[in-house]
C-alpha positions in Angstrom: 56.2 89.3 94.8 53.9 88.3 91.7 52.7 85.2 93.7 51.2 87.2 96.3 49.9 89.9 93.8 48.1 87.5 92.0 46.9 85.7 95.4 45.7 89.0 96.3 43.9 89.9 92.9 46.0 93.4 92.5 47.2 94.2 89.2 50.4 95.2 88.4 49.0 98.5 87.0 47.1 98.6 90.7 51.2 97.9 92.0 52.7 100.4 89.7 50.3 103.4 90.4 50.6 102.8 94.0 54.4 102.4 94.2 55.2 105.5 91.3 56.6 103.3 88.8 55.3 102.2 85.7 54.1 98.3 85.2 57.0 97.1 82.9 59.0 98.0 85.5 57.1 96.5 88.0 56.8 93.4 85.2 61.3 93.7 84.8 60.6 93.1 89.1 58.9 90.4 89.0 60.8 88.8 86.3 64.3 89.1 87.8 65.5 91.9 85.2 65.7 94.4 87.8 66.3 94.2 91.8 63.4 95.2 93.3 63.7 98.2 95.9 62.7 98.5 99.3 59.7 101.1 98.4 58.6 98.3 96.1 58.3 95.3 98.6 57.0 97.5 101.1 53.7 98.9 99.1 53.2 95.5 97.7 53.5 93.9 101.2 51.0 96.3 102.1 48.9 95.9 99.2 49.0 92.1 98.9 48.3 91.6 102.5 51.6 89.8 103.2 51.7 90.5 106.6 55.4 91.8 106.8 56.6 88.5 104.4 57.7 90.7 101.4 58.9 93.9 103.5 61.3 91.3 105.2 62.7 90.8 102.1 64.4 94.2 102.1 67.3 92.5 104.4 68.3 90.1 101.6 69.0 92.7 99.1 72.5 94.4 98.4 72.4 97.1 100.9 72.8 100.6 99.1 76.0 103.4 99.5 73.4 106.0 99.2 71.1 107.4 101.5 67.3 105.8 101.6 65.4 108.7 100.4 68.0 108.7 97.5 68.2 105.3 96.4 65.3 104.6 94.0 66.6 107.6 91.8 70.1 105.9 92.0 68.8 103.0 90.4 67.2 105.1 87.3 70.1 107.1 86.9 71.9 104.0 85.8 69.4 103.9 83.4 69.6 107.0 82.1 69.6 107.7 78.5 69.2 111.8 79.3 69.7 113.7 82.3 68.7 117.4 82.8 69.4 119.0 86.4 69.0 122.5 88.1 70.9 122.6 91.1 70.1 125.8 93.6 72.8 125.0 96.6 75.1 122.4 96.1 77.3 121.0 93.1 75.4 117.9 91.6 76.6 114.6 92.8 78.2 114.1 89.0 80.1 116.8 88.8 81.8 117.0 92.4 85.2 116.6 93.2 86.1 113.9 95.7 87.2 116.7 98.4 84.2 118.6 97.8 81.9 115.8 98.1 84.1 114.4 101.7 83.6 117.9 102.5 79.6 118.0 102.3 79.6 113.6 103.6 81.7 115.2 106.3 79.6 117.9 107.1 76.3 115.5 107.9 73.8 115.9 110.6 73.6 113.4 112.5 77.3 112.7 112.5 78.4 110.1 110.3 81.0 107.3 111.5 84.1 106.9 109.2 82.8 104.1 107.3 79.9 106.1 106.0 81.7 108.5 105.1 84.1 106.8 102.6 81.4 104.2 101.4 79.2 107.2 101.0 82.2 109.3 98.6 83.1 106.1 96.7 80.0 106.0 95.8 79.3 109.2 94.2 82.9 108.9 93.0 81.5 105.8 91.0 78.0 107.6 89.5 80.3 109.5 87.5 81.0 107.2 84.9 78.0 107.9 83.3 79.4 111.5 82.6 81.8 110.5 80.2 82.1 106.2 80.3 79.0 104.8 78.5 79.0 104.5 74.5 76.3 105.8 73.4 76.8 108.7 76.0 74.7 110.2 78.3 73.2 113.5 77.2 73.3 115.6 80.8 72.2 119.3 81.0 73.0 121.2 84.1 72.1 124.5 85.6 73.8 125.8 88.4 72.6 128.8 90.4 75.1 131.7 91.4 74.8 130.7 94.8 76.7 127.5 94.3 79.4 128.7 93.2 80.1 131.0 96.2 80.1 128.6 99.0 83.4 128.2 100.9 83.7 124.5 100.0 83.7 125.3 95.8 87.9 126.1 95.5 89.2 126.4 92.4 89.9 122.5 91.6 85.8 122.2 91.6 85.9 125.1 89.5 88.3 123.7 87.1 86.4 120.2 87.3 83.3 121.7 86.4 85.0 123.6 83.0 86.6 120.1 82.4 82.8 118.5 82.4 81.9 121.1 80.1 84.4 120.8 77.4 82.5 117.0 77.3 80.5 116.5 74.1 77.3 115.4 76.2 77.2 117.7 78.6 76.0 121.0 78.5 76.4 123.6 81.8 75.0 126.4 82.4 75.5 129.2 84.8 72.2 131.2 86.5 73.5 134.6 87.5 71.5 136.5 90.8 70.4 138.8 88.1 69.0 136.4 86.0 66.8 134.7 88.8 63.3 134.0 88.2 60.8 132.6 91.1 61.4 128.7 89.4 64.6 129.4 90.4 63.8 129.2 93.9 61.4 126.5 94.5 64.4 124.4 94.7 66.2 121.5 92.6 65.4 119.3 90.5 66.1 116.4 88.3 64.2 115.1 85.2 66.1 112.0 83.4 64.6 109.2 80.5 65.9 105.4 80.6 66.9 103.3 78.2 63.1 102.0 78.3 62.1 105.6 77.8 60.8 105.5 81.0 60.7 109.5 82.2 61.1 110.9 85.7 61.1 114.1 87.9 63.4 113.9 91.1 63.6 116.6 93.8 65.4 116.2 97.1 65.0 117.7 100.3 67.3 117.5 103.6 64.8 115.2 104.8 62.6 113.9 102.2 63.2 112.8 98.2 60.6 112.2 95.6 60.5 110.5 92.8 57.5 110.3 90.7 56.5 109.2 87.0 53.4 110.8 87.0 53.1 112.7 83.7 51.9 116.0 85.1 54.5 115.7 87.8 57.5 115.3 84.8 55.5 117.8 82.7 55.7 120.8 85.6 59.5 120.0 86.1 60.0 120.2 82.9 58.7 123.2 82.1 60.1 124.4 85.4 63.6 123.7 83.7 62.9 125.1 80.4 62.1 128.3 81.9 65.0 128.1 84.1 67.5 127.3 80.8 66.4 130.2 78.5 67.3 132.6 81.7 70.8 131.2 82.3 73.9 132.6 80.6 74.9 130.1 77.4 77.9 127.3 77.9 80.3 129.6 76.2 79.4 133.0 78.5 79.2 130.6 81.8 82.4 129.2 81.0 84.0 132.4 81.3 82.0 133.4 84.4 83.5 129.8 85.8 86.9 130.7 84.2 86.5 134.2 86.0 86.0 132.4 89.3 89.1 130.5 88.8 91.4 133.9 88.5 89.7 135.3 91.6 90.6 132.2 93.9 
C-alpha cells in the first residue's frame, strides 16, 4: 500500500482524510502494526490508481465474524481505552446475553444460514472481554432508553446481566425514562470511544448503513449529543432500581 502511494505522489494525510482515519494509523498500516481493512485498500486502490491490485487484497485478509458496515469500528473497539454509548432500541453488543443476542442474529433479514448465526454470537460473546478482562480496564458508559428495556426479547436474565455489568467498577449505566426524553434522544444511537493512541471516534449504525468518522466536529456533535442525553437519565443508583423493578415484574 505505501509503494503505490508514494508511486502515485498521495500523502498519507491525502490517504487518511479520504479513508476517515488519522495518518498514524494509516502509518501503523503501512508498517505492519495494524491489519489494514477493507475500506482502507479500497480508497487507496482508488486513490493510487492501482487498478483493482490493492482492493484484491481484501481476499487475503482474516475474514471478519461481524457484519461489513460494522467491522472498522470492531477493530477500534479493541483499542479502546474509553467507551461511551447511547443505545435507543436494542441492548449494546457488550452487555447482551448470549440468548438475547441468538435471538436478534436469529431474527435477521435476509435469513441467515446456521453458520452465521453461531460465528456471528461467538463473536459478540468474545467483544465482552473488554467489559471486565483488560488491566487497566476499560472505562464504558452506557445509556439505555426506556424502550429497550420493554421489548419481548429483554427477560429477566438480560435484566439481571445488565445489573451484574453495573455493579463493575468501570462501567457506569444509565437508564432514560419516556419522561425524561429529549429530541437527542431520538436521532438514534451512538458510540464515541478513545484508543490507546488517543485516537477519538463517533460511531452510529443504521439497519443498512454504519459510520465511523474521526472528524473532530463529527466526535464533537456526538459528544455533546451524549452529554445532553446523560444529565437527563436517571443516576446508576435510581436505574438500578428501575432495572431491579423490572426484574420483580417478569
Amino acid at each position: 500500500m505505501k509503494r503505490w502511494r508514494i508511486k502515485a505522489n498521495v500523502t498519507r494525510e491525502e490517504l487518511a482524510a479520504a479513508s476517515n482515519y488519522s495518518p498514524d494509523t494509516i502509518k501503523s498500516m503501512e508498517q505492519g502494526v495494524r491489519m489494514p481493512t477493507p475500506r482502507v485498500l479500497d480508497v487507496a486502490d482508488e486513490l493510487c490508481r492501482a487498478e483493482g491490485l490493492l482492493s484484491a487484497a481484501k481476499e487475503y485478509l482474516q475474514r471478519e465474524r461481524f457484519p461489513a458496515r460494522a467491522q472498522d469500528f470492531m477493530e477500534r473497539e479493541k483499542e479502546a481505552i474509553s467507551l461511551w454509548s447511547y443505545e435507543a432500541m436494542y441492548i449494546p453488543g457488550l452487555l447482551q446475553t448470549q440468548g438475547y443476542a441468538r435471538a436478534l442474529i436469529e431474527s435477521h433479514v435476509p435469513t441467515l444460514d446456521e453458520e452465521t448465526v453461531e460465528q456471528r454470537t461467538a463473536a459478540r460473546m468474545d467483544r465482552q472481554s473488554i467489559v471486565s478482562g483488560p488491566k487497566p480496564p476499560v472505562g464504558l458508559s452506557f445509556v439505555l432508553y426506556e424502550a429497550v428495556l420493554r421489548v419481548p426479547q429483554v427477560d429477566a436474565e438480560q435484566l439481571r446481566h445488565l445489573l451484574e455489568a453495573s455493579s463493575l467498577r468501570n462501567v457506569v449505566l444509565q437508564v432514560l425514562p419516556f419522561e425524561r426524553a429529549i429530541p437527542a434522544a431520538f436521532m438514534g444511537p451512538m458510540v464515541l470511544l478513545e484508543t490507546r493512541d488517543h485516537e477519538r471516534f463517533a460511531f452510529s449504525e443504521g439497519p443498512f448503513a454504519s459510520d465511523l468518522s474521526a472528524d473532530p466536529n463529527v466526535v464533537n456533535r456526538v459528544s455533546e449529543r451524549l452529554s445532553m442525553i446523560r444529565t437527563q437519565a436517571l443516576s446508576t443508583a435510581e436505574s438500578a432500581c428501575f432495572i431491579e423493578g423490572m426484574v420483580d415484574q417478569q
